[in-house]
C-alpha positions in Angstrom: 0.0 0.0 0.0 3.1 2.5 1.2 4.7 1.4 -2.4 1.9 1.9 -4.3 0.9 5.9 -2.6 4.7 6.8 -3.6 4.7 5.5 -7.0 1.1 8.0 -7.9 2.8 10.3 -6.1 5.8 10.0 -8.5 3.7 9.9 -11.4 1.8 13.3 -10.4 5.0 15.0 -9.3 6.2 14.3 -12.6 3.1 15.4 -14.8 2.9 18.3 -12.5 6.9 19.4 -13.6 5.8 18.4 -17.1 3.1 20.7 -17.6 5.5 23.5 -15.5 7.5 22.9 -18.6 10.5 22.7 -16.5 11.2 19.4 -17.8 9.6 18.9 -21.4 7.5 20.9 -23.0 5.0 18.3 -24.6 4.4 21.5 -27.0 7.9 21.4 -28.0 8.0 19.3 -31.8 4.5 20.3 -32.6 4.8 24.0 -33.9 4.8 24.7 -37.7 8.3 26.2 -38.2 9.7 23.5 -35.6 8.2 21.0 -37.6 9.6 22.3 -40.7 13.2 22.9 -39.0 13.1 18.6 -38.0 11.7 16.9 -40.9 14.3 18.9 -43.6 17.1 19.5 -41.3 19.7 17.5 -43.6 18.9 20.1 -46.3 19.1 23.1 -43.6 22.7 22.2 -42.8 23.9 21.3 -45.9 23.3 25.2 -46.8 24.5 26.3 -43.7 27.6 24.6 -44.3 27.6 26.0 -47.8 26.8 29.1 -46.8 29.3 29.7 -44.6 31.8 28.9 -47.3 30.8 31.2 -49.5 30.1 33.6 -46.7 33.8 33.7 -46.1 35.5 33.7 -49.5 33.3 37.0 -49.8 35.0 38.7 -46.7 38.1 39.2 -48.8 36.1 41.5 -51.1 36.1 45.1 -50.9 32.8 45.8 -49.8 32.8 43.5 -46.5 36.9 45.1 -45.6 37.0 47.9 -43.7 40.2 50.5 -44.7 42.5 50.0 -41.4 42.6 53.4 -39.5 44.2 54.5 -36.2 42.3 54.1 -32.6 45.1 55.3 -30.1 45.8 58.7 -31.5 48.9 59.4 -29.1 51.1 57.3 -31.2 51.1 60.5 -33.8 52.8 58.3 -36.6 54.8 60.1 -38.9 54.4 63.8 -37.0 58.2 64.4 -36.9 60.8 63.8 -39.3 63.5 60.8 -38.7 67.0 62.1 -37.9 68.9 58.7 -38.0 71.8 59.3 -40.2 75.2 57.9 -40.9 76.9 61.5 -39.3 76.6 60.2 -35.6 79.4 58.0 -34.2 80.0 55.0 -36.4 77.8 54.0 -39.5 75.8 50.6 -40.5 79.1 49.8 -42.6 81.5 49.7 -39.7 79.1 47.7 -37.4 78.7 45.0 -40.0 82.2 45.3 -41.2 83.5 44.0 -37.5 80.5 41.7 -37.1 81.1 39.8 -40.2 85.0 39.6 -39.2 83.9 38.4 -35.6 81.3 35.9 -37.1 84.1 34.2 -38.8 85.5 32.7 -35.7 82.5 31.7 -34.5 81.1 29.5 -37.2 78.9 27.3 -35.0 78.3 29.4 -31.6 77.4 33.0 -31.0 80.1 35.7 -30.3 79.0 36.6 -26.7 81.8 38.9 -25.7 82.4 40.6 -28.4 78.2 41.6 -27.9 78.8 42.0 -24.6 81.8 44.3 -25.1 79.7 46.1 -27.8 76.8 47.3 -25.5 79.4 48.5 -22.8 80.8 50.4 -25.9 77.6 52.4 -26.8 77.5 52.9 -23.0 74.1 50.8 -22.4 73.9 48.7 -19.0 74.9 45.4 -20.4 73.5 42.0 -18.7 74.1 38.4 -20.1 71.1 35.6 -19.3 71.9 31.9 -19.1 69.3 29.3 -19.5 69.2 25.8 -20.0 66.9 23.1 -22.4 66.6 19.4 -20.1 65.5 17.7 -23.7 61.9 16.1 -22.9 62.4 13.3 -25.3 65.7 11.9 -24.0 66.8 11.7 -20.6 69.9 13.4 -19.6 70.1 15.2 -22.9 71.2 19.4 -22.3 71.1 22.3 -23.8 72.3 25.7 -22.7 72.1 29.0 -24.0 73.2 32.9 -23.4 71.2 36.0 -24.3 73.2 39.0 -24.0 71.2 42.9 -23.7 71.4 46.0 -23.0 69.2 48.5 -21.2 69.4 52.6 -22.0 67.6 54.2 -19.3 64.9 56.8 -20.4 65.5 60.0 -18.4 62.9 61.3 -18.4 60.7 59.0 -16.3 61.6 56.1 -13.1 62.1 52.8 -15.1 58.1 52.2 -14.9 57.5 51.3 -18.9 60.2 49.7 -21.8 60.4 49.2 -24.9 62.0 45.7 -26.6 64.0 45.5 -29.8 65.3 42.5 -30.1 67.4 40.9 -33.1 68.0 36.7 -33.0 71.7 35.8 -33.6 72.2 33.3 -36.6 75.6 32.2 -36.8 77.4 31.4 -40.4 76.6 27.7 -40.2 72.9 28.4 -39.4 70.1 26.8 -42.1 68.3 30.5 -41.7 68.8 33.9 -43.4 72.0 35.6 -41.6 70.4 38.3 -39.4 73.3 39.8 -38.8 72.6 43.2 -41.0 70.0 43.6 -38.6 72.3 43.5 -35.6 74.6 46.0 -37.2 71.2 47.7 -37.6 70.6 47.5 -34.2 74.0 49.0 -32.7 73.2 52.2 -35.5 70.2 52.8 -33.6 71.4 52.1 -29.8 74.5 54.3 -30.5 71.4 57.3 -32.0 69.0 56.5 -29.5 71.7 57.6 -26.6 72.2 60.6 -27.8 68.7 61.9 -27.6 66.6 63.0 -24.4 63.3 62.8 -24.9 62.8 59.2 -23.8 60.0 58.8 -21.9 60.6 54.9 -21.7 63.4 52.2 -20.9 64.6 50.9 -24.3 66.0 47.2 -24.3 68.4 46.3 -27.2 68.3 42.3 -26.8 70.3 39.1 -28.9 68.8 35.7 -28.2 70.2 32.3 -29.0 68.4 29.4 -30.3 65.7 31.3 -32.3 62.5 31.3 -30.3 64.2 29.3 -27.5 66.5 32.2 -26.1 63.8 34.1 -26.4 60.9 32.1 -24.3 63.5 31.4 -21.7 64.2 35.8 -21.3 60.7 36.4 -21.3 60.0 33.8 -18.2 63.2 35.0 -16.2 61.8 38.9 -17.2 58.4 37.8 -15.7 59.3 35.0 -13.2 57.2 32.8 -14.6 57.4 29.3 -16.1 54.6 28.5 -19.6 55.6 25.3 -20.4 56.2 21.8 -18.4 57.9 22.1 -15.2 61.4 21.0 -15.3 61.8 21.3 -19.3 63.4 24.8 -19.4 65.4 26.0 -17.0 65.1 30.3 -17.8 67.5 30.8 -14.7 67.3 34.5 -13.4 68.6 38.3 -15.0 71.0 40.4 -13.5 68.9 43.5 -14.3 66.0 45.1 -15.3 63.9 47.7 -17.0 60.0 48.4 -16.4 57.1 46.8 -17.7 56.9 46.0 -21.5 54.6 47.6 -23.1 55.6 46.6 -26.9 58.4 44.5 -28.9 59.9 44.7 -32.6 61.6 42.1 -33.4 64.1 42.8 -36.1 65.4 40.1 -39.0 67.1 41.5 -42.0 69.3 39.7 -44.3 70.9 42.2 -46.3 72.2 46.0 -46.7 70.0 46.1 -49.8 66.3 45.3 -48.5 63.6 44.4 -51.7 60.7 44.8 -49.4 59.5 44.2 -45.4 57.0 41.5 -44.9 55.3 42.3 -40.9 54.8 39.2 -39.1 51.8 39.1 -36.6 51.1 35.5 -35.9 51.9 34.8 -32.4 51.5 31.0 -30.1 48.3 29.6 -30.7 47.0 32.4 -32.9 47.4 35.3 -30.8 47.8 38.5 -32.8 49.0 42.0 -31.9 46.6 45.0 -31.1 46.0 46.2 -34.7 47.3 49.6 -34.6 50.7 48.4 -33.6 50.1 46.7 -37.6 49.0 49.9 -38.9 52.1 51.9 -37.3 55.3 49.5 -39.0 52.7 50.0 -42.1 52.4 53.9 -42.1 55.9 54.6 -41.0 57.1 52.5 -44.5 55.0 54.4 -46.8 56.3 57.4 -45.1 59.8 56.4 -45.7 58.9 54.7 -49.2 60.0 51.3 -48.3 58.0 48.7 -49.8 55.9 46.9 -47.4 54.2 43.8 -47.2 51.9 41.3 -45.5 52.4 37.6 -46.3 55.3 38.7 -48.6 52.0 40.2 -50.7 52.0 44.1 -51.1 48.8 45.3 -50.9 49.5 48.8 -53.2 50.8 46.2 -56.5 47.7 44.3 -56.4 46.9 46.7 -59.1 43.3 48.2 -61.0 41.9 45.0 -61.8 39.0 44.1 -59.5 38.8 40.4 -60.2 42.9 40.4 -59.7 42.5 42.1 -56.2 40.1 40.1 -55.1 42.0 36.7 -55.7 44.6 38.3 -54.3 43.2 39.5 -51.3 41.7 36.2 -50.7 44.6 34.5 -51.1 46.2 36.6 -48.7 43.5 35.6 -45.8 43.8 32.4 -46.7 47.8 32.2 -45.9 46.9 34.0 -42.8 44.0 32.0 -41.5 46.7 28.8 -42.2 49.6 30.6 -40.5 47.3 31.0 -37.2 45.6 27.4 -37.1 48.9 26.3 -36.8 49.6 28.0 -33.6 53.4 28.5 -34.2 54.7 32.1 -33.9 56.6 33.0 -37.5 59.0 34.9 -35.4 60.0 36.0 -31.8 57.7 38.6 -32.0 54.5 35.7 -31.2 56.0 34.6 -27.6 55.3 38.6 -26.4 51.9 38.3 -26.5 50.6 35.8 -23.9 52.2 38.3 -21.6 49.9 41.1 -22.5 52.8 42.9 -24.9 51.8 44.2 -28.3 54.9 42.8 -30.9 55.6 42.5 -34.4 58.6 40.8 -36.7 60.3 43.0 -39.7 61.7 40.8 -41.6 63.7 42.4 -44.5 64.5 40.3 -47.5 67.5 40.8 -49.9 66.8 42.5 -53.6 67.8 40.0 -56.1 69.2 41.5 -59.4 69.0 44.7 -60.6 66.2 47.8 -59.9 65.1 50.0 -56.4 66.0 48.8 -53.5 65.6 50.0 -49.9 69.0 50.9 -47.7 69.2 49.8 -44.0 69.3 53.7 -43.2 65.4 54.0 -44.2 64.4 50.8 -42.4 66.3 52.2 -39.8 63.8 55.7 -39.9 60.8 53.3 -39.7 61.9 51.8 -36.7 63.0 55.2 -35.2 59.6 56.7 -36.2 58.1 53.4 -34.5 59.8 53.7 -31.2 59.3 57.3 -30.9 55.2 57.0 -31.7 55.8 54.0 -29.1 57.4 56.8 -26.8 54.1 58.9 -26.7 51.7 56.3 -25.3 50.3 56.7 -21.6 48.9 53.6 -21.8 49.0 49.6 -22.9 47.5 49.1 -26.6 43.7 48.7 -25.8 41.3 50.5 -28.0 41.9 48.7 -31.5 41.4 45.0 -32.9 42.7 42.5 -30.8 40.6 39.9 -33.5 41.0 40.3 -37.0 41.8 38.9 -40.4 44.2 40.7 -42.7 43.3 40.5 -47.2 45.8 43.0 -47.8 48.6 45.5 -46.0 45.4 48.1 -45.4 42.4 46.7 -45.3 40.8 44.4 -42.3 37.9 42.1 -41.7 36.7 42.7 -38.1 35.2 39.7 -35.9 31.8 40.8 -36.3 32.1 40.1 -40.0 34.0 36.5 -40.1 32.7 34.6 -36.8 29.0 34.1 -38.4 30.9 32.1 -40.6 31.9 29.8 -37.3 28.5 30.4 -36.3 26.9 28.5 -39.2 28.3 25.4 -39.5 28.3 25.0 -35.3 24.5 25.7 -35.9 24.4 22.9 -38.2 25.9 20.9 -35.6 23.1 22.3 -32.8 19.9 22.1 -35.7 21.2 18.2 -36.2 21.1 17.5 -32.5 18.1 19.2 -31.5 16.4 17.8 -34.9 17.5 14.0 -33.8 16.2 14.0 -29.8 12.9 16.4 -31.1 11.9 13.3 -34.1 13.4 10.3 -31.5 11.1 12.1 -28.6 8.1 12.3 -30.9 8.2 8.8 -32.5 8.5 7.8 -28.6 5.1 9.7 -27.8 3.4 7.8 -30.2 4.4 4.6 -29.1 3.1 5.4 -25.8 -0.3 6.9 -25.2 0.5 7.6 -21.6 0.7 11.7 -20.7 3.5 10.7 -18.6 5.8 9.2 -21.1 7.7 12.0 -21.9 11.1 10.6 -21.1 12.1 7.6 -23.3 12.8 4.5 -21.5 15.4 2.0 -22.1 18.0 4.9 -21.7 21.0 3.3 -20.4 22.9 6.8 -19.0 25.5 4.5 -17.7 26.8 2.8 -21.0 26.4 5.9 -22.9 28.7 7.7 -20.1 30.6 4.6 -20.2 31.2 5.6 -23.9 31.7 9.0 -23.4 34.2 9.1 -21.0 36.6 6.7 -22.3 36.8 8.1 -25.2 38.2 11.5 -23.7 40.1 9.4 -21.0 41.7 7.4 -23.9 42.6 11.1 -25.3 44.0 11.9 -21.8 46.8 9.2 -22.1 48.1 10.6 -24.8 48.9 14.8 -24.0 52.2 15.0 -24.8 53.4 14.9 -21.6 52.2 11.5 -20.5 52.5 9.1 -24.2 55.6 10.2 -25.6 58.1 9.6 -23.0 56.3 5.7 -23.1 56.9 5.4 -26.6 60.1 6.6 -26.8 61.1 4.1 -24.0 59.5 1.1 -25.5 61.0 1.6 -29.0 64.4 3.3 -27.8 66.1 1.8 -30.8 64.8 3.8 -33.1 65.0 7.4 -33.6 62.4 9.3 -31.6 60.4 10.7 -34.3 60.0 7.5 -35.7 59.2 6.1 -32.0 56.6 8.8 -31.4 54.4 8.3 -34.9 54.7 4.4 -34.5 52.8 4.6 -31.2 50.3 6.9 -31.9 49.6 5.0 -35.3 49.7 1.9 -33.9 46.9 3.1 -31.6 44.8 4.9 -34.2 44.7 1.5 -36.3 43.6 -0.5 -32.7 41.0 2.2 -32.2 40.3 1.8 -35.9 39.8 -1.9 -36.6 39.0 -3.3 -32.8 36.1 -1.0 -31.8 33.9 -2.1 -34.7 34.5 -5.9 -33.1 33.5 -4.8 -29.7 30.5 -2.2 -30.1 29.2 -5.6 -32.0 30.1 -8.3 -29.5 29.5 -6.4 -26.4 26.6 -4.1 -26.8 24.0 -6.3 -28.6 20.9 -4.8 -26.2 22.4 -1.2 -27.0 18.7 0.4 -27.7 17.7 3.4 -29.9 17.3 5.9 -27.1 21.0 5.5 -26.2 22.4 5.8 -29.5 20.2 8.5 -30.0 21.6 10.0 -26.7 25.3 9.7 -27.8 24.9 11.1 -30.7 23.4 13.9 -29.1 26.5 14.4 -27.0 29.2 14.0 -29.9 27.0 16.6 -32.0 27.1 19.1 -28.8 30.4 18.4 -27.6 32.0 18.8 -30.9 29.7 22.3 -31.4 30.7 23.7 -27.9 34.2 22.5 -28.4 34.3 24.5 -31.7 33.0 27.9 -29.9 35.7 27.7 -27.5 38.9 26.9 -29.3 37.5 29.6 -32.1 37.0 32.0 -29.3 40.8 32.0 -29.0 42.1 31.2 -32.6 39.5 31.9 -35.1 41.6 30.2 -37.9 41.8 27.2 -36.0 38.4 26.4 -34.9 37.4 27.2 -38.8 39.7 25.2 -40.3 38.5 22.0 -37.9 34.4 22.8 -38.5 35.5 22.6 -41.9 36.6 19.1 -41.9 34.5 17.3 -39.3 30.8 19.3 -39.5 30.4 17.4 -42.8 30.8 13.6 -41.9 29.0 14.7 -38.1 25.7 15.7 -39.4 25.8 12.4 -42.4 25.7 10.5 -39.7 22.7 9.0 -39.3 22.0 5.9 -37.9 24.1 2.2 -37.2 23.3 1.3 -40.8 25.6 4.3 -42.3 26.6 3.8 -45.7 30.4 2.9 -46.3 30.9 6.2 -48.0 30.5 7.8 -44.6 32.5 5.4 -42.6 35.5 5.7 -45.3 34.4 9.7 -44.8 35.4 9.0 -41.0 38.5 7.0 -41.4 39.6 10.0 -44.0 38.7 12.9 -41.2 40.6 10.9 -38.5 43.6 13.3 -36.8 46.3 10.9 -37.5 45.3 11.2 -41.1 44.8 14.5 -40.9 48.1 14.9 -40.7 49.2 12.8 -43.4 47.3 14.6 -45.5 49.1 17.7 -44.9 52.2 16.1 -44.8 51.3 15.1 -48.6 50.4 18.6 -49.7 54.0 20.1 -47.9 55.8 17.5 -49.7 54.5 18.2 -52.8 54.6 21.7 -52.7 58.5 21.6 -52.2 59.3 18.7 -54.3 56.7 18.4 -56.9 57.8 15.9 -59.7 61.8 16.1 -58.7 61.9 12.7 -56.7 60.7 9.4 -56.5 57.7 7.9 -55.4 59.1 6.0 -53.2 61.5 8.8 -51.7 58.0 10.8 -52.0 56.2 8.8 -49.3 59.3 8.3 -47.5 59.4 12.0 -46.6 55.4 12.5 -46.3 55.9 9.5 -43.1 59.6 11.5 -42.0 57.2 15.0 -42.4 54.5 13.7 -40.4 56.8 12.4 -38.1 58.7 15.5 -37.0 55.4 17.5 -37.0 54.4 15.1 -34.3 57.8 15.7 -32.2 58.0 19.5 -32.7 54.0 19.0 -31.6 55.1 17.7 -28.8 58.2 19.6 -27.9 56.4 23.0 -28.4 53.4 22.0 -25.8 56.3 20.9 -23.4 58.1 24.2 -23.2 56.0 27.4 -24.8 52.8 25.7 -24.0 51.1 25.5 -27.6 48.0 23.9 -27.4 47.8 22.7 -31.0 48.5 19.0 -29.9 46.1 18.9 -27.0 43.5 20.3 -28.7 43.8 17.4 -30.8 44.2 14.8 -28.6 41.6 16.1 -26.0 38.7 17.2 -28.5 39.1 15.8 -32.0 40.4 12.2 -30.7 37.5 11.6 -28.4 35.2 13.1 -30.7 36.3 10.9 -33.3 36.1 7.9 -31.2 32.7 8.3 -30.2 31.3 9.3 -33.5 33.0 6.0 -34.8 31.1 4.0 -31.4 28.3 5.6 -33.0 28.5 4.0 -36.2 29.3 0.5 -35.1 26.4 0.1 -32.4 24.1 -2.9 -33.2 20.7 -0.9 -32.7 17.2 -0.5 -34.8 16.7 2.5 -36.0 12.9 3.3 -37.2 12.1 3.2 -40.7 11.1 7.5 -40.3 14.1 8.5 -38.9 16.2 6.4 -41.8 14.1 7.7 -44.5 15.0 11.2 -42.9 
């Protein structure tokens, strides 16, 4: 009697939260415009997905750009004239006459007292930074470095704010562009700089080693801080300091007789510099007729022709958008930004043959006129574009204009989800008279959890910190490269081939509310995991929707067609990467090799990717490879559950 008043009292607590609505809405299904949204929701986000497509390619034309413009107006750009001459103290040609001479010595290693003893010479307070690499890969494997700068005081204020110009040493044996012209560049303008007075901020004048190494390891001892895995760099601690940094130029020029500068903005994990920094290196060239760049594309050549300009400018976006999905920094200038400093790279490339060049004396005016509009702020970069896309050197696409694009296909995602649990719920309801049965039985929450969370604990085992080191130990007699692609490949095919046998054997009373369910959840988890990463690095988050909204909302039931399953196995992240791998390797080699050498280097490619992957989360802290391993793996895996689970589908939701 006791069971049987708690059970109708179940039953009309339940009908009364039903009719609240606070559970379901029995409404919810029934409207006209809902029911038009469920039964052609396949065609609904196939045009979202085409839509956003197109939607994009069009934000490279004219009409959706914007012409960029300055927000801060106390950087004044171009107000005074530059001074920087070859009359003051010694000239660009004596500074790369003894540099070259010094370099010669030092074919493999930089020349740190000679820099050292070159600061203490243009009377700058000179510091040297040691740090060390411990080698995540391979225990008891060491590298060290030295950074060597120099501060000149501003005096005109207390060491509160500074200024960074930094210039990364490339010795003779080096596989770069030499950089040093650009040091000898750098010593021109220390030696003019500390002769003036109205310096309102600290200037730093700093030489790394090891490319973006030296410079990660400065930047942690400057802030006391450590970004990537504990115990993998070692930044050790500076002798001296100047104040807070409120911007960066990083300086790379490879010859006295410059063709054109190409600014770098592409920073770790896609961060990118407040926009009017951009607009400043861009300005001061014009000003000092230097030919200027973006993505080695100048945006003045594109010429008259509309349908020329637009390819161009969308070609230009497109490099872009790929340069920040990686989520490497294309110069120094990208580790300054995760510290709240606004930087950029000039890079200066040599003229080739005969025709106008620019000297290193103009570049040098830009980066005076830069550092004195940078002299005039009272306050951090904050009321321009943080979030942007570039088509050429002066026009922008604003966020407002390119996240719909993101918007749209996650929107398929959502309209698929909602569309599947709305038709499952209704084909419930009438298969039930019952005004209570508004929740579909059957529902096994546990094995759908079961599922769910194994696929991202699987993904969990393999952040770069945890796998590697295992499969470099287990197959220490081959290179690690090698060692690192063998294990996660090896575990792609097992995920691959083994699931399909077990979702079959294991799960034979698996019923259609659950796979419903799951698929549910791998539709909303890969939607909300799109938003986030996008929110963050636009490029990124685009580029993945691309790829996986497709084969997400094909999927339709148990009884997928082999075209989607192949679809799947295409889309997986291992194979992701081969596929990029191919497209590199072609791009540099094309028809001059073999196949056989061809797919030799697409594996060796692939390979490395996966160990610089690794190495980059370990000590800068790019997230490219955990995004991978904690989002599109267990995605993945799910979705492929999904396909092999031995459920009955009804004939409607098949036909749909």
């Amino acid at each position: 009697m006791l069971m049987n008043d708690n059970t109708n009292k179940k039953a009309k607590l339940g009908t009364y939260f039903t009719k609240m609505g606070l559970l379901t809405d029995p409404s919810v299904g029934h409207g006209a415009l809902t029911s038009i949204f469920v039964r052609h929701h396949n065609r609904f986000c196939v045009v979202m997905y085409i839509a956003s497509v197109v939607l994009f390619c069009m934000l490279a034309h004219y009409s959706l750009s914007s012409q960029t413009y300055f927000s801060e107006n106390a950087l004044l750009p171009g107000l005074v004239k530059g001074q920087l001459n070859d009359n003051t103290g010694s000239s660009y040609r004596d500074h790369f006459r003894e540099l070259n001479a010094e370099a010669q010595h030092y074919e493999t290693e930089t020349p740190h007292a000679y820099l050292i003893s070159k600061f203490k010479n243009l009377r700058l307070e000179t510091y040297s930074h040691n740090f060390t690499l411990n080698y995540p890969l391979k225990n008891n494997t060491k590298y060290t470095g030295r950074n060597v700068y120099g501060i000149l005081r501003a005096p005109r204020s207390a060491s509160i704010e500074s200024i960074v110009l930094s210039v990364p040493y490339r010795s003779p044996s080096s596989v770069f562009h030499s950089t040093l012209p650009g040091l000898a560049v750098m010593f021109q303008i220390a030696q003019f700089f500390r002769h003036q007075i109205y310096w309102a901020k600290d200037i730093i004048f700093l030489v790394t080693e090891h490319e973006q190494l030296g410079m990660q390891a400065w930047l942690e001892a400057y802030h006391g801080t450590s970004c990537g895995s504990l115990g993998v760099l070692d930044s050790g601690k500076l002798s001296g300091r100047a104040g807070a940094i409120q911007a960066a130029i990083n300086l790379e020029i490879h010859s006295d007789k410059i063709d054109h500068i190409d600014i770098k903005l592409s920073g770790l994990n896609g961060q990118l510099p407040n926009l009017d920094l951009v607009n400043l290196a861009h300005r001061l060239c014009n000003k000092e007729s230097v030919r200027h760049t973006f993505n080695n594309v100048d945006g003045g050549a594109i010429g008259r022709n509309k349908v020329n300009s637009y390819y161009t400018n969308l070609s230009t976006m497109l490099s872009m958008v790929m340069t920040q999905a990686m989520g490497v920094p294309d110069g120094n200038h990208g580790l300054f930004h995760r510290f709240g400093i606004e930087a950029i790279t000039l890079e200066g490339y040599e003229k080739e043959g005969r025709g106008i060049y620019s000297s290193v004396l103009q570049v040098g005016r830009v980066i005076e006129g830069m550092f004195r509009s940078l002299n005039n702020l009272l306050e951090r970069f904050h009321q321009s574009f943080f979030f942007y896309l570039l088509p050429s050197t002066d026009r922008y696409v604003s966020i407002g204009l390119y996240m719909p694009c993101l918007v749209l296909l996650v929107g398929a995602l959502f309209l698929k989800a909602f569309s599947t649990w709305i038709q499952h719920s209704s084909e419930h309801k009438l298969g039930d008279s019952s005004e209570q049965a508004t929740i579909p039985e059957h529902l096994n929450v546990g094995m759908v959890s079961v599922i769910t969370l194994g696929s991202h604990v699987f993904g969990l085992l393999l952040l770069p910190n945890l796998a590697p080191a295992y499969f470099t130990h287990f197959w220490n007699h081959i290179p690690t490269s090698r060692a690192i692609y063998l294990g996660y490949g090896s575990l792609s095919l097992t995920i691959i081939f083994l699931l399909p046998i077990i979702m079959k054997k294991c799960l034979n009373s698996f019923k259609s509310s659950n796979w419903v369910l799951l698929h549910v959840i791998c539709l909303l988890e890969l939607g909300i995991g799109l938003l986030c990463v996008s929110m963050h690095n636009f490029s990124l988050g685009y580029l993945i929707a691309l790829v996986y909204v497709l084969p997400a909302v094909c999927t339709k039931s148990s009884q997928n067609s082999f075209t989607v399953k192949c679809l799947w196995i295409l889309v997986h992240p291992m194979n992701l990467l081969l596929w990029i791998s191919t497209y590199i390797t072609y791009t540099i080699y094309k028809n001059e090799i073999s196949i056989t050498d061809y797919f030799t280097n697409i594996l060796e490619v692939s390979s490395q990717w996966m160990v610089m992957s690794t190495v980059d989360n370990m000590i800068y802290g790019n997230w490219a490879f955990t995004v991978g391993v904690l989002l599109l793996l267990p995605v993945w895996t799910a979705f492929w559950c999904l396909m092999f689970l031995p459920t009955v589908v009804s004939k409607k939701m098949k036909t749909e």
